[in-house]
C-alpha positions in Angstrom: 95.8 79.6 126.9 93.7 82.6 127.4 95.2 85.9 127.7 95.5 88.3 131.1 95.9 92.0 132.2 98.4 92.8 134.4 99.1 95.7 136.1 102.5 96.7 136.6 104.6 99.9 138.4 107.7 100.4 136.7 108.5 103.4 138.8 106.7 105.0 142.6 103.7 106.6 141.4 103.4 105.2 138.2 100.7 101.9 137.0 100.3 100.6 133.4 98.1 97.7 132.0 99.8 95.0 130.0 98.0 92.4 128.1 100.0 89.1 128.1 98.9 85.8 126.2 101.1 82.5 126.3 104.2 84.9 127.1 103.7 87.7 124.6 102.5 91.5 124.8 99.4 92.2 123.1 99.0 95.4 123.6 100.6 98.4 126.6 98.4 101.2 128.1 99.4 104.8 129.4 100.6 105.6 132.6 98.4 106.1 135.0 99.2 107.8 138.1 96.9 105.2 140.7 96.5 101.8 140.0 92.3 102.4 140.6 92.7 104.2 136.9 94.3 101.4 135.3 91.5 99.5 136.3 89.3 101.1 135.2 91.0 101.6 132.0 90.8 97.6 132.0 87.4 97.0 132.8 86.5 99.7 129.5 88.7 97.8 127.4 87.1 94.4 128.4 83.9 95.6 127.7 84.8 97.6 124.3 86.7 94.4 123.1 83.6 92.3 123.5 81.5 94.3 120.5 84.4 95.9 118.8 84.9 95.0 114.4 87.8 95.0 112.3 87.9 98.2 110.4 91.1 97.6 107.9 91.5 101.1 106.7 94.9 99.9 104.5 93.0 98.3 102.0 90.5 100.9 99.2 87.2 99.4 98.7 86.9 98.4 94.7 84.5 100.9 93.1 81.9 99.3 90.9 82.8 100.1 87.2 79.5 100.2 85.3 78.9 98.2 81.9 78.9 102.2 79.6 82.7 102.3 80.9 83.3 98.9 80.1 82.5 99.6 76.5 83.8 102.3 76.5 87.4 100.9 76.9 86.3 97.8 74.7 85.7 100.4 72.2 88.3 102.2 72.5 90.6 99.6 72.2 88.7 98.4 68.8 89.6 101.8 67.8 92.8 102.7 68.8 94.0 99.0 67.3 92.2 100.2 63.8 94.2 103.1 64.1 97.9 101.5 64.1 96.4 99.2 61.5 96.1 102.7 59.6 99.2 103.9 60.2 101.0 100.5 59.2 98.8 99.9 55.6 100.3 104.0 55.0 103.8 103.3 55.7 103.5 100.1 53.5 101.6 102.1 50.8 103.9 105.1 50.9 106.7 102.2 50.2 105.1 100.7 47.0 106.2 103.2 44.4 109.9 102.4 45.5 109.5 99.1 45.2 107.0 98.8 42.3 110.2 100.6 40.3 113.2 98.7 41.9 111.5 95.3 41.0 110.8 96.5 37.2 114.7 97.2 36.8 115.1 94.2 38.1 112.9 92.2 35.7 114.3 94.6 32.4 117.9 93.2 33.6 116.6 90.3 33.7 115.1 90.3 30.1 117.9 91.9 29.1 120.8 89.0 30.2 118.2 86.5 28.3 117.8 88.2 25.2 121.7 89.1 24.9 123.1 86.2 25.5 122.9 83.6 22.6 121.2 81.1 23.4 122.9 77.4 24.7 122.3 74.1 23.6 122.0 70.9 25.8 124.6 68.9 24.9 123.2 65.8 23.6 122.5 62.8 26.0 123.5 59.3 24.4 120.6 56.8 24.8 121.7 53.8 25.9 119.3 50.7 25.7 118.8 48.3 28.2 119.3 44.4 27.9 116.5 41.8 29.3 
């Protein structure tokens, strides 16, 4: 169903232009103060409709990123991931000398509990031989 104009007075002295399709408002104009202006103001708008484009000014047009700033980050990630690597292999190196010592007590206690205690046989096992 195509769409229409109409022109309509809600009050003495007063016209506006209503664009209707299948029972809808499209769009409203002004009020005009004789019914020749909002004519008029139809006929421009017929003709202006005809040619007009869409101009979507809600959406930012995506700037091209060239390939130097694409390295850029690339590198700067290979960096920055080199860099916590860093930090980590310090923290674990800075934790060695702790270690290192609590692990030799350990091992002395160790040799220590071995070489004090007297040293237990296995009690002997009985061989039993088997019939055929």
């Amino acid at each position: 169903m195509a769409a229409k104009f109409e022109i309509r007075s809600p009050k003495a002295g007063e016209f506006r232009w209503v664009l209707v399709s299948q029972g809808r408002t499209l769009a409203t104009s002004e009020s005009y103060s004789r019914k020749v202006s909002a004519e008029k103001a139809i006929e421009s708008l017929r003709k202006a409709a005809a040619t007009a484009t869409v101009n979507d000014t809600t959406v930012k047009p995506a700037a091209a990123k060239p390939a130097a700033a694409k390295a850029a980050r690339a590198t700067g990630k290979a960096i920055g991931k080199a860099a916590a690597a860093t930090r980590k292999t310090a923290k674990t190196a800075a934790k060695a000398p702790a270690t290192a010592k609590t692990t030799v007590k350990r091992a002395a206690k160790t040799v220590e509990k071995t070489v004090a205690a007297p040293a237990k046989k296995a009690p002997a096992r009985q061989r039993t031989t088997r019939k055929a």
